[in-house]
Every structure is written in structure tokens, then in C-alpha cells.
C-alpha positions as CSV (number, residue, x, y, z in Angstrom):
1,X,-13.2,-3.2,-2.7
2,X,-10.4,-0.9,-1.7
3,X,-9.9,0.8,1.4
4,X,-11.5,4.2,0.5
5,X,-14.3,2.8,-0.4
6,X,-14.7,0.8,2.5
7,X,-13.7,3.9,4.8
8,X,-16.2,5.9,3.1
9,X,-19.0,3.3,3.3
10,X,-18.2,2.4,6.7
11,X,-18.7,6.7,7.7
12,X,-21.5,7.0,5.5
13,X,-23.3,3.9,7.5
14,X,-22.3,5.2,10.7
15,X,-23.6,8.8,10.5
16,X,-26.9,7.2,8.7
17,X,-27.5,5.1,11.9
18,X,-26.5,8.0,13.9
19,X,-29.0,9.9,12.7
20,X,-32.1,7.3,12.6
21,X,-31.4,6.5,15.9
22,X,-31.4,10.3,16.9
23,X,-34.7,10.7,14.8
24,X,-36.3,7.8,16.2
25,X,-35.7,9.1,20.0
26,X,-36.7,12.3,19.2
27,X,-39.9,11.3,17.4
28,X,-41.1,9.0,20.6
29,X,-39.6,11.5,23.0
30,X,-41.9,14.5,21.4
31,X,-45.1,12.1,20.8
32,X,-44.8,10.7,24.5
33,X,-44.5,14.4,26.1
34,X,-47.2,16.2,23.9
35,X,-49.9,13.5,24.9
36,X,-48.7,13.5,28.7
37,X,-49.3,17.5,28.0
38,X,-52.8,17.7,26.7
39,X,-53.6,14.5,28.8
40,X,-52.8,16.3,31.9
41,X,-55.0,19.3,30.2
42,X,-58.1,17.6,30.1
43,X,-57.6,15.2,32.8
44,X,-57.7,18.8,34.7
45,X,-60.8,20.0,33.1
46,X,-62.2,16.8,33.3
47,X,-62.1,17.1,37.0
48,X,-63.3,20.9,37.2
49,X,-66.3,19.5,34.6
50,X,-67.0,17.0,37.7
51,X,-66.8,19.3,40.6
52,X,-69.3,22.1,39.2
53,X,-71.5,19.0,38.2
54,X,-71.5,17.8,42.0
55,X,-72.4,21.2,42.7
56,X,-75.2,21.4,40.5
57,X,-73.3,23.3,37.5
58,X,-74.0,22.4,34.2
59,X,-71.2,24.5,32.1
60,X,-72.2,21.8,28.9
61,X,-68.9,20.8,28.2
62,X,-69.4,17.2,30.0
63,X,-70.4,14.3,28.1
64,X,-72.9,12.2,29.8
65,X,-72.8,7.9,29.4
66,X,-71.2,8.7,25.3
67,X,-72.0,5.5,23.4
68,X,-68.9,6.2,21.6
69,X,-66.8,6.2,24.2
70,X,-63.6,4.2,23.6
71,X,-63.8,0.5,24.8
72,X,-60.3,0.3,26.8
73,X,-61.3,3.7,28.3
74,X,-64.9,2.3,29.4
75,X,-63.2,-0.6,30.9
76,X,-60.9,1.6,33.1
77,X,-63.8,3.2,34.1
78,X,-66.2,0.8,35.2
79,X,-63.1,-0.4,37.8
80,X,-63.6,2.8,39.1
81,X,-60.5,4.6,37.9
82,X,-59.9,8.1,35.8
83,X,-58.2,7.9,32.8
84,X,-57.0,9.2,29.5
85,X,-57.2,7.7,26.3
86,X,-56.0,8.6,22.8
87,X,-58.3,7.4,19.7
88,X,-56.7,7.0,16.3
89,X,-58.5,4.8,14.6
90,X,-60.7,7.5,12.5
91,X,-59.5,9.9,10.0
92,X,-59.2,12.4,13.0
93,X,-57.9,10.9,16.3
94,X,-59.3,12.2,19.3
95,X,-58.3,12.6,23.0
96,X,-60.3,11.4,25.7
97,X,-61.0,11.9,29.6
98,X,-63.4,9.8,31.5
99,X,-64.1,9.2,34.8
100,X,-67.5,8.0,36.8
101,X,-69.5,10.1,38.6
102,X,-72.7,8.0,40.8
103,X,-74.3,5.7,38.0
104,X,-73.0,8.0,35.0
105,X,-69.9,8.1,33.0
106,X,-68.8,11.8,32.7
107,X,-66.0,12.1,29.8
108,X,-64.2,15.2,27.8
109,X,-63.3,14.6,23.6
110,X,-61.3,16.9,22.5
111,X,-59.4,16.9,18.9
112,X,-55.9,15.6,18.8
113,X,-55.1,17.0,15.0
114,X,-53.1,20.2,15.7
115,X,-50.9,17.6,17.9
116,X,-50.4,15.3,15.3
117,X,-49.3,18.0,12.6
118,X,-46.8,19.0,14.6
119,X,-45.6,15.3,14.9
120,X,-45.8,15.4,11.1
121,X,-43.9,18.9,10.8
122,X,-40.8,16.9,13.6
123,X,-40.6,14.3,11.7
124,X,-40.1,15.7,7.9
125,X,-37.2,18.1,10.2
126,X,-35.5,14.8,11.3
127,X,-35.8,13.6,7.8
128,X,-34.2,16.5,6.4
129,X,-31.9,17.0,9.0
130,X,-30.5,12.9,8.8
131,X,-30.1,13.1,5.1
132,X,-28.0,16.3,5.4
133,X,-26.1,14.7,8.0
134,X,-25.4,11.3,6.4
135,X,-24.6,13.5,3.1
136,X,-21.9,15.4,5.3
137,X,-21.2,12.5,6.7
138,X,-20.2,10.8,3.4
139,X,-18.2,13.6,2.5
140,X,-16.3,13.8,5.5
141,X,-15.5,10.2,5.0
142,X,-15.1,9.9,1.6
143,X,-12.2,12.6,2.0
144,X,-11.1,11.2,4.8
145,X,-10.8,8.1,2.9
146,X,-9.4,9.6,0.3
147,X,-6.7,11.1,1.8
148,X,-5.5,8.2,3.7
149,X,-5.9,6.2,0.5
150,X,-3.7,8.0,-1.5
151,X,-1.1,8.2,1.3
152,X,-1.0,4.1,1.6
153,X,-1.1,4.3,-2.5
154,X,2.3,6.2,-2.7
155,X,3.8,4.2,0.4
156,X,2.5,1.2,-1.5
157,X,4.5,2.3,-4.8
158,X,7.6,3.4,-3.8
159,X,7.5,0.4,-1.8
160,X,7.3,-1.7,-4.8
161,X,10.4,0.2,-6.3
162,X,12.5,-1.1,-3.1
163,X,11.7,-4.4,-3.7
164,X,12.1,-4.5,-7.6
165,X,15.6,-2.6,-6.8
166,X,15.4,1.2,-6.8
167,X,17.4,1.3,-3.5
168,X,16.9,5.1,-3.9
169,X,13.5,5.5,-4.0
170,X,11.8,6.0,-0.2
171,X,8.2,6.6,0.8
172,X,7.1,10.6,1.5
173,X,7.0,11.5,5.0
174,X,3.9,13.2,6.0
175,X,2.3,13.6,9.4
176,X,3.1,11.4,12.9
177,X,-0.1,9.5,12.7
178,X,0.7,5.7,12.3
179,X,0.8,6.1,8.6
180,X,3.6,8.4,9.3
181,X,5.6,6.0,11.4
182,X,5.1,3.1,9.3
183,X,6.3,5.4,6.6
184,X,10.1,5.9,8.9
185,X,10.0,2.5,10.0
186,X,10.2,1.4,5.8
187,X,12.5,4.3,4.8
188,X,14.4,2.8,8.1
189,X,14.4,-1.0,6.5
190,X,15.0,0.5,3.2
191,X,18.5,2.6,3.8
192,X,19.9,-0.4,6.0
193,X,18.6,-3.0,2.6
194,X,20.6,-0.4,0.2
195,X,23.9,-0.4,2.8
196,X,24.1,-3.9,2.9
197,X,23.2,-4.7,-1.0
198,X,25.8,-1.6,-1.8
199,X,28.4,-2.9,0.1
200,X,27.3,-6.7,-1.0
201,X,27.6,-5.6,-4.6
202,X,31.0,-3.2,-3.9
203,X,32.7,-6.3,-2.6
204,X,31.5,-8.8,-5.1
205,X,32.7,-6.4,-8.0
206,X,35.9,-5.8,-6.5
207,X,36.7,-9.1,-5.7
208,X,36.0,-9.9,-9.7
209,X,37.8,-7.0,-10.7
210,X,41.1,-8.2,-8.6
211,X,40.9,-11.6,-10.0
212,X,40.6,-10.4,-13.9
213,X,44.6,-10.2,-14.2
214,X,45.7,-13.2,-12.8
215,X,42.5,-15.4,-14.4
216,X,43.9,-13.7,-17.8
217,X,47.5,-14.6,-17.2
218,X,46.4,-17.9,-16.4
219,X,44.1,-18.7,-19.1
220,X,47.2,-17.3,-20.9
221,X,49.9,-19.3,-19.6
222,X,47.5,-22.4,-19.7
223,X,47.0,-22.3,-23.4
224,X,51.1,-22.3,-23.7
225,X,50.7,-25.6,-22.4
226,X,51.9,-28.5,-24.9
227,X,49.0,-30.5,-25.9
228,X,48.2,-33.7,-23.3
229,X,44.9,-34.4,-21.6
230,X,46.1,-32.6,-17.9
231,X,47.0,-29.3,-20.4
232,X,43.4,-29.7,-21.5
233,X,42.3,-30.0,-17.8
234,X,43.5,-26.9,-16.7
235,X,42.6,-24.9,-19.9
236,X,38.7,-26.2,-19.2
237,X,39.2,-25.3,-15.3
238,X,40.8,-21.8,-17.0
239,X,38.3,-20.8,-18.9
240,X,35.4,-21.8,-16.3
241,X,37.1,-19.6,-13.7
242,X,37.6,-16.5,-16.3
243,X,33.5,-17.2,-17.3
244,X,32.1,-17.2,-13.8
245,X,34.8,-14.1,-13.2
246,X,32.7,-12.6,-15.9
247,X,29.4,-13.3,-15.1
248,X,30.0,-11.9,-11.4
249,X,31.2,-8.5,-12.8
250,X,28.0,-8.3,-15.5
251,X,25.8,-9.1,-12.2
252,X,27.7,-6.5,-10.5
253,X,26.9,-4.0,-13.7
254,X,23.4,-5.2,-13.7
255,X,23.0,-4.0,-10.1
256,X,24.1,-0.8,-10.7
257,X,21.4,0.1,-12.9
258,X,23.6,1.6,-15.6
259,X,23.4,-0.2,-18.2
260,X,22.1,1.0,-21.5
261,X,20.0,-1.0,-24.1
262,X,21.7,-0.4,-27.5
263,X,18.5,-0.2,-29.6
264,X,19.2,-2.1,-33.4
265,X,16.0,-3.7,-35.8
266,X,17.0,-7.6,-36.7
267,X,14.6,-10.5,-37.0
268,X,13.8,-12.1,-34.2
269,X,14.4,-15.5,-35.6
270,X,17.3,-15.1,-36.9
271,X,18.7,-13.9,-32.9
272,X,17.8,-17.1,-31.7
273,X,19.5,-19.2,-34.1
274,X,22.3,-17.2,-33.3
275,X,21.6,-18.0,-30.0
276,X,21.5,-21.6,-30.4
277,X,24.9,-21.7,-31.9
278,X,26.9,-19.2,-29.2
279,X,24.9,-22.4,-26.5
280,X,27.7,-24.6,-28.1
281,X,25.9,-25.9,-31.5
282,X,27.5,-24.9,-34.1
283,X,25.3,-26.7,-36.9
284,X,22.3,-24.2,-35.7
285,X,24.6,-21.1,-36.7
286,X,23.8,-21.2,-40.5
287,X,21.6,-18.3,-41.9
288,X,18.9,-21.2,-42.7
289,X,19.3,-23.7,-40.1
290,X,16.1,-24.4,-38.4
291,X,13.4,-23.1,-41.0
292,X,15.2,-24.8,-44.5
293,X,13.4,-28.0,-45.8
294,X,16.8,-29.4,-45.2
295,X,17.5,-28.4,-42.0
296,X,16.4,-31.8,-40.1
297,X,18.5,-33.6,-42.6
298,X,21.4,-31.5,-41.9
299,X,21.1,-31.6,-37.8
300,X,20.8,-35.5,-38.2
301,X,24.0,-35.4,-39.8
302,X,25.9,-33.5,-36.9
303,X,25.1,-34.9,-33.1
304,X,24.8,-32.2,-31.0
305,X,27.1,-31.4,-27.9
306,X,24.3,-32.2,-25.3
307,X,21.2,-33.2,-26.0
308,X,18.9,-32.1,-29.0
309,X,18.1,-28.6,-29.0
310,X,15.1,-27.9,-31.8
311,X,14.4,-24.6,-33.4
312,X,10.8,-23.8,-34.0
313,X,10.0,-20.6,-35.7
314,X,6.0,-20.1,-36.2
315,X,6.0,-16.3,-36.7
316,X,8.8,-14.5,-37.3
317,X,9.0,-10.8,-37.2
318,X,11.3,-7.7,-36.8
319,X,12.3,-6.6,-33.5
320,X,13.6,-3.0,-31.9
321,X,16.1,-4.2,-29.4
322,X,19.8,-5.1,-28.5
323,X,20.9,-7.6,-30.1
324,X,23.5,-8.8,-27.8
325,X,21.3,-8.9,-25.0
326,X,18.5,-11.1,-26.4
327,X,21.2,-13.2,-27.1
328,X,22.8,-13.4,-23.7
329,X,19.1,-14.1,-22.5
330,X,18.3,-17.1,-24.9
331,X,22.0,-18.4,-24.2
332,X,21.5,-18.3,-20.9
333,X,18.5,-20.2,-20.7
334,X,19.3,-22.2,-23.3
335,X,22.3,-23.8,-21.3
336,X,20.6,-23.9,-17.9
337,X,17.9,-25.7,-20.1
338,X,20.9,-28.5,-21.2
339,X,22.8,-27.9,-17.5
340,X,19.8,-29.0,-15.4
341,X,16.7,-29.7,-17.8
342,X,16.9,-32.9,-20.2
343,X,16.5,-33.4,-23.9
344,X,14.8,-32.0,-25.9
345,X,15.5,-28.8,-25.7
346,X,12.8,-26.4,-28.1
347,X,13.2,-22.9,-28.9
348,X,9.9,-21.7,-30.3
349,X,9.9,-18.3,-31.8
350,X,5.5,-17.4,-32.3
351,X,5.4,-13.3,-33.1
352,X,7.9,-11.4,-30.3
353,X,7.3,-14.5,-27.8
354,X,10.6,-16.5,-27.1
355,X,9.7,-19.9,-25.8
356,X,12.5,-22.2,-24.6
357,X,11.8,-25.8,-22.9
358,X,13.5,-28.6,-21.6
359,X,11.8,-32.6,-20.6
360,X,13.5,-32.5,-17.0
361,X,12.2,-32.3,-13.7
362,X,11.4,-28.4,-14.3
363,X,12.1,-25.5,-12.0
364,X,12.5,-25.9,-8.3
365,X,9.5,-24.6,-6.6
366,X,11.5,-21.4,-4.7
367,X,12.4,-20.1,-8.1
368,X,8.8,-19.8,-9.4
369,X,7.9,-18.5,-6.0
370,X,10.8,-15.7,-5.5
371,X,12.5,-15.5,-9.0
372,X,16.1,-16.1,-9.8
373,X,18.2,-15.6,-6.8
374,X,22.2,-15.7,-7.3
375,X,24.3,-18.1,-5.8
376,X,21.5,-20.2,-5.2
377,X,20.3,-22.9,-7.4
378,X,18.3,-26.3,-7.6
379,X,19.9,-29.7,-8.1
380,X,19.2,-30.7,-11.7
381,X,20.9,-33.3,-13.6
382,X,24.0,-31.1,-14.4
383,X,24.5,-30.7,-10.2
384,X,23.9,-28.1,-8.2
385,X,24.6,-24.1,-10.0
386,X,25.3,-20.7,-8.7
387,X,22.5,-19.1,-10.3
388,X,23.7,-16.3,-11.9
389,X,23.0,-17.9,-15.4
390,X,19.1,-16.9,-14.6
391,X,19.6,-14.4,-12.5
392,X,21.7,-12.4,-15.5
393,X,18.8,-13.4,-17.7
394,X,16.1,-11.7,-15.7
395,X,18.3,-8.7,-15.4
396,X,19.2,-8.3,-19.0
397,X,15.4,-8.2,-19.6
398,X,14.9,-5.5,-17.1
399,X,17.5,-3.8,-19.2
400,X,15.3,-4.3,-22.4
401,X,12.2,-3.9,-21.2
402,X,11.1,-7.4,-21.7
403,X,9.4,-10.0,-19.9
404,X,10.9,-12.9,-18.4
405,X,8.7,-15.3,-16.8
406,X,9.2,-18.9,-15.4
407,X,6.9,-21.9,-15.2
408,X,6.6,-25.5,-14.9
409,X,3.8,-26.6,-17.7
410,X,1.6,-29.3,-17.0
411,X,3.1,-31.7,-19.7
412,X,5.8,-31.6,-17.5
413,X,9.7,-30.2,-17.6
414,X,10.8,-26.6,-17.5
415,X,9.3,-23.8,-19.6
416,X,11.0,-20.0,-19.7
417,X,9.3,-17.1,-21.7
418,X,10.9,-14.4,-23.0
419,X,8.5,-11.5,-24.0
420,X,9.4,-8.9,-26.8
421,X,6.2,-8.2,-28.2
422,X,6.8,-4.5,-26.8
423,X,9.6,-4.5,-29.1
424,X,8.2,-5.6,-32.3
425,X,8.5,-3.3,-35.7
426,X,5.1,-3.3,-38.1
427,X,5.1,-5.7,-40.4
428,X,5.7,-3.6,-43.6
429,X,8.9,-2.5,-42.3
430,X,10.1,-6.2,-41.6
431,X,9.7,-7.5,-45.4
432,X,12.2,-4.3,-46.3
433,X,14.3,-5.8,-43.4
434,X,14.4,-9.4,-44.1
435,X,17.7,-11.4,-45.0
436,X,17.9,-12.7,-48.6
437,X,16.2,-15.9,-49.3
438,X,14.0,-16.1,-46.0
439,X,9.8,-15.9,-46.2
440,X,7.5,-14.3,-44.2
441,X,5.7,-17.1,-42.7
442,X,8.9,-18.7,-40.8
443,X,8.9,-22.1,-40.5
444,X,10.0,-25.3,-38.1
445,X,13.4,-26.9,-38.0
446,X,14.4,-30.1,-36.8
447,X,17.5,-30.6,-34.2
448,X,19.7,-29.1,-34.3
């Protein structure tokens, strides 16, 4: 239940409380003085009935011993007291007056109806008068509700954009009630956030952007080395440096928010076989490997770098995306998956879903919790990472438009999805599409 309803519900039972309570006082409290009045009436001419009998005046308005005198009012009596009693047990209650006089009960009956209609009459007013009240009520507080609803709704949005990294979004300012300074306290949090992660991201970029010459000359000058195992050393070492150099300035890009998908239609299988092969497996790069009947034959007969890495394509299908990004996803997680996963690898291609798993201890619990974070990763066996592997990942997909989830499934290791389905052409467009010599139906490949 949200928190307009419960606002509204909560005013709505208020004012109909409110207004049973005021009813029910109102009710006694007119009941309670009406009988005191016509009690005190005949009580008065009760007496007066007894004087001018004393005095030998019979006006006829007296009743003398009545056998239907009422039995609580006959008992008050017969101690010697006066009273007044009401009688509603009939179809028409009555109001009595009795008091003793020598050996004889004199006592005064009178009608209570016209008293009783105008109970009746009060109490179809109060009836009337609480539903209108609850009904304004309700409205009041469903408007109330409504307003402060949608207030905490937009705050609760653009909220949401500040977290998933719109640093320029902020929440509306409206009013100086405590939705008001919650909103300045978030705008607050939200400009110091964007200071620090601009000047966090200005620094990182420029500190890759410094190092791009000299990496370059040195990758440069190391592959003038003559061949020897230390000239292979540094290249290695080179090339590592100019890759991470890399990655820090696409995660620099990535932050900026300026990147632009480059929208082309290819089939989705044949992007990750692609992918496979740019991971460091060059026997996956054929246009056939992984859904041939030979291709289990044919990744037997070539041992891959690290570890098996098996293509499975159950569904292929044409997809509306950028190439090189789906790529840079799959390779991505692809080489975390050798890095700090254990063999086998599988890529499963079902539809536009992009499955890719690894039989290792699977992903540390932080990362499932908080997503990819850079500079920060869990121990696997390949040692400890820097984390921008993933964290480029789940940023290329934000570029896409795809989903990128992480899990650890219950057969155990480390599974990531990719998600295109949002990208995916109709089917009668992909058969025009399709490569030479590839079916429909897809197929499974051995590793590769």
C-alpha cells in the first residue's frame, strides 16, 4: 500500500471517528436533557395534581392506584419517594409521575412520542451530517495525500537518476515544509557527489591521457628489442601497461555519458564467436566454429590458451546494435570468466540472451550486492583485479541499452547475462540477413 493511500485512509478514518463520536454525544446529550425537561414538567404537575387533591379538588387529571403502573416506579413509591419513570416497552413509550398520597398511589402518564420523533429527526441530521463530513474528510485527505505523494514520487525519481549517474539531474524545490528541506539537503549531497566524481574522473582521464605518449614510445621502443626471453618480458609488461592505459580512458569516456551507440543488424551468433576469438582463441574465429558438425573435432585439435571455452548457440537471431560494443562486453566477461572463474567456460547464445559461465568459486558477494565497482575486485584464481574489466562491461550496456546482470547459480560458479532481446530484428528480416551456409535453428559447438 503506498503512502497516499495510507494518508488518505488514515483521514478518512479519523474524520469518520470524529464524527461518530460527535453523533454519539450529541444523541445522549439531547435524549438525557429532553427527558430531564418533560420530567421536571410533570413531576411539577404531578405535585399541583396532589395539592388541589389535599384540598379536596378533583381537576381528573390524577390517576388513582393505576394497575399499570410501571413496576420500578411502584417500588420507588412504596419507599415513600416521588419519581419519574420512562416506559418503552410498548409501541408508544410513555412518561410517568408517581408519588403517594395517604394509602393511594397518585401518578400522571403522559405520551413520550413527539419526544422520541425528534430524537429520530437528530439522529438522521448526525447521520447525514457524519457522512458529509467523512466524505470531505476523504477528499481533503486524499488531496492531501496526493500532493505529498507526488512530491516524494519526483524526489524519489530524480533521486534514482543520481544514483544510476545523471550527476545533473536534482530534485524540484517546492515549499519549506520537511519535504522541502529534505529536498536541499539531497540537491546538497548531490552537487558535492558530482564535484568529487567530476574532479575523480578529470584526474583519472588526464593522468591516462599524459601517459598515452610515453606507453606508445615504449611499446614502441620495446618491440625494437632483439628477440630473447627479457625482450619478451618487457613487451608483455608493455602492452599490459598500454591496455590498462586504455581501459582507464574508455572508463573515463564512459562516465561522461557521451558516448554514442553506432546502431548496425548482424547475427547475434556470429558476434560472439567473434568474441570468443578477440578473448585470445583463435580456433573460435572461423565463420562456422561452434555450430559445424565438425567443430568439436576441430577445437580438440587446437588446445586452447586457458581453459576450455564452449560456444553454445540454441537460437540464433538478428540483432539492431553496435557491433563493437557487444563485443567489448562478451570479451570482457569472457576473460574475467578465464582471469578469476575456472574451466569451462560456456557462451550460450538462446534468442537475444547472452549467457557466459565459468566452474569457479563465482562472484564475490559485494559485487552482486553493489554491482561492478572499479578498482576493486575479488580474489579469484587469476589474483586479485582492478575491476574495470566489469565495470566497462556494465557501462557499455548502459550505452546499448541492454541488460547486464550478475549471479551466482545454484550449480555453482559464476554466471553473467547479457540481455539484447530489446534489440532483436523480426525473424523474416534475419533469413535475408543471414551469412552463406548458416541455418536458422543455430546449433551447439564443442570447445573451442
Amino acid at each position: 500500500m503506498g503512502l497516499r493511500a495510507k494518508i488518505g485512509i488514515a483521514i478518512s478514518a479519523t474524520a469518520a471517528v470524529v464524527a461518530v463520536l460527535v453523533g454519539v454525544l450529541v444523541h445522549q446529550h439531547t435524549v438525557n436533557a429532553q427527558l430531564e425537561l418533560a420530567g421536571g414538567t410533570l413531576d411539577s404537575r404531578l405535585q399541583t395534581t396532589v395539592q388541589d387533591r389535599a384540598a379536596g379538588i378533583d381537576t381528573g387529571r390524577g390517576l388513582i392506584n393505576p394497575r399499570d403502573l410501571p413496576g420500578p416506579l411502584r417500588a420507588l413509591v412504596d419507599r415513600g419517594r416521588r419519581g419519574v419513570y420512562l416506559e418503552q416497552g410498548g409501541r408508544t413509550p410513555y412518561l410517568w409521575a408517581a408519588t403517594r398520597q395517604g394509602t393511594d398511589i397518585v401518578a400522571l402518564k403522559r405520551p413520550y412520542e413527539r419526544e422520541q420523533r425528534t430524537v429520530e429527526a437528530l439522529d438522521r441530521i448526525l447521520w447525514v451530517a457524519g457522512a458529509a463530513g467523512t466524505t470531505l474528510g476523504c477528499a481533503v485527505g486524499l488531496l492531501v495525500a496526493h500532493r505529498l505523494g507526488r512530491r516524494l514520487t519526483t524526489s524519489a525519481a530524480t533521486a534514482q537518476r543520481i544514483a544510476e549517474g545523471d550527476l545533473g539531474a536534482r530534485l524540484p524545490r517546492s515549499g519549506s515544509d520537511e519535504v522541502g528541506q529534505l529536498t536541499e539537503a539531497v540537491n546538497t549531497m548531490a552537487e558535492a557527489l558530482a564535484g568529487r566524481l567530476r574532479a575523480e574522473r578529470d584526474v583519472t582521464a588526464n593522468i591516462a591521457h599524459e601517459l598515452r605518449t610515453p606507453v606508445a614510445g615504449l611499446v614502441a621502443a620495446a618491440g625494437l628489442l632483439p628477440p630473447s626471453r627479457p625482450a619478451e618480458m618487457v613487451r608483455e609488461r608493455a602492452e599490459r601497461v598500454r591496455g590498462l592505459m586504455e581501459d582507464v580512458l574508455e572508463v573515463a569516456r564512459l562516465d561522461a555519458r557521451t558516448e554514442e551507440a553506432d546502431q548496425e543488424v548482424r547475427p547475434l551468433g556470429e558476434l560472439v564467436r567473434r568474441a570468443v576469438a578477440a578473448a585470445g582463441h583463435p580456433s573460435a574465429g572461423g565463420p562456422s566454429a561452434g555450430t559445424g558438425p565438425g567443430s568439436a573435432a576441430a577445437g580438440a585439435e587446437r588446445a586452447p590458451v586457458d581453459g576450455e571455452i564452449r560456444v553454445r548457440v540454441g537460437a540464433d537471431g538478428l540483432v539492431e546494435t553496435d557491433p563493437r560494443r557487444v563485443e567489448r562486453i562478451l570479451v570482457n566477461l569472457i576473460s574475467n570468466a578465464r582471469r578469476h572463474g575456472a574451466a569451462p567456460v560456456t557462451v550460450e547464445v538462446d534468442g537475444g540472451v547472452i549467457r557466459v559461465r565459468d566452474a569457479g568459486p563465482g562472484f564475490p558477494e559485494e559485487l552482486l550486492a553493489h554491482g561492478p565497482q572499479r578498482f576493486r575486485s575479488g580474489c579469484g584464481r587469476g589474483g586479485p583485479g582492478l575491476g574495470l574489466g566489469l565495470t566497462i562491461a556494465a557501462g557499455q550496456a548502459q550505452v546499448l541499452g541492454a541488460g547486464l546482470r550478475f549471479g551466482n547459480p545454484p550449480g555453482g560458479g559464476a554466471l553473467a547475462t547479457v540481455d539484447l532481446r530489446a534489440a532483436l530484428r523480426p525473424e523474416a528480416d534475419g533469413e535475408e540477413a543471414r551469412p552463406d551456409g548458416e541455418g536458422g535453428a543455430g546449433g551447439e559447438g564443442g570447445p573451442v
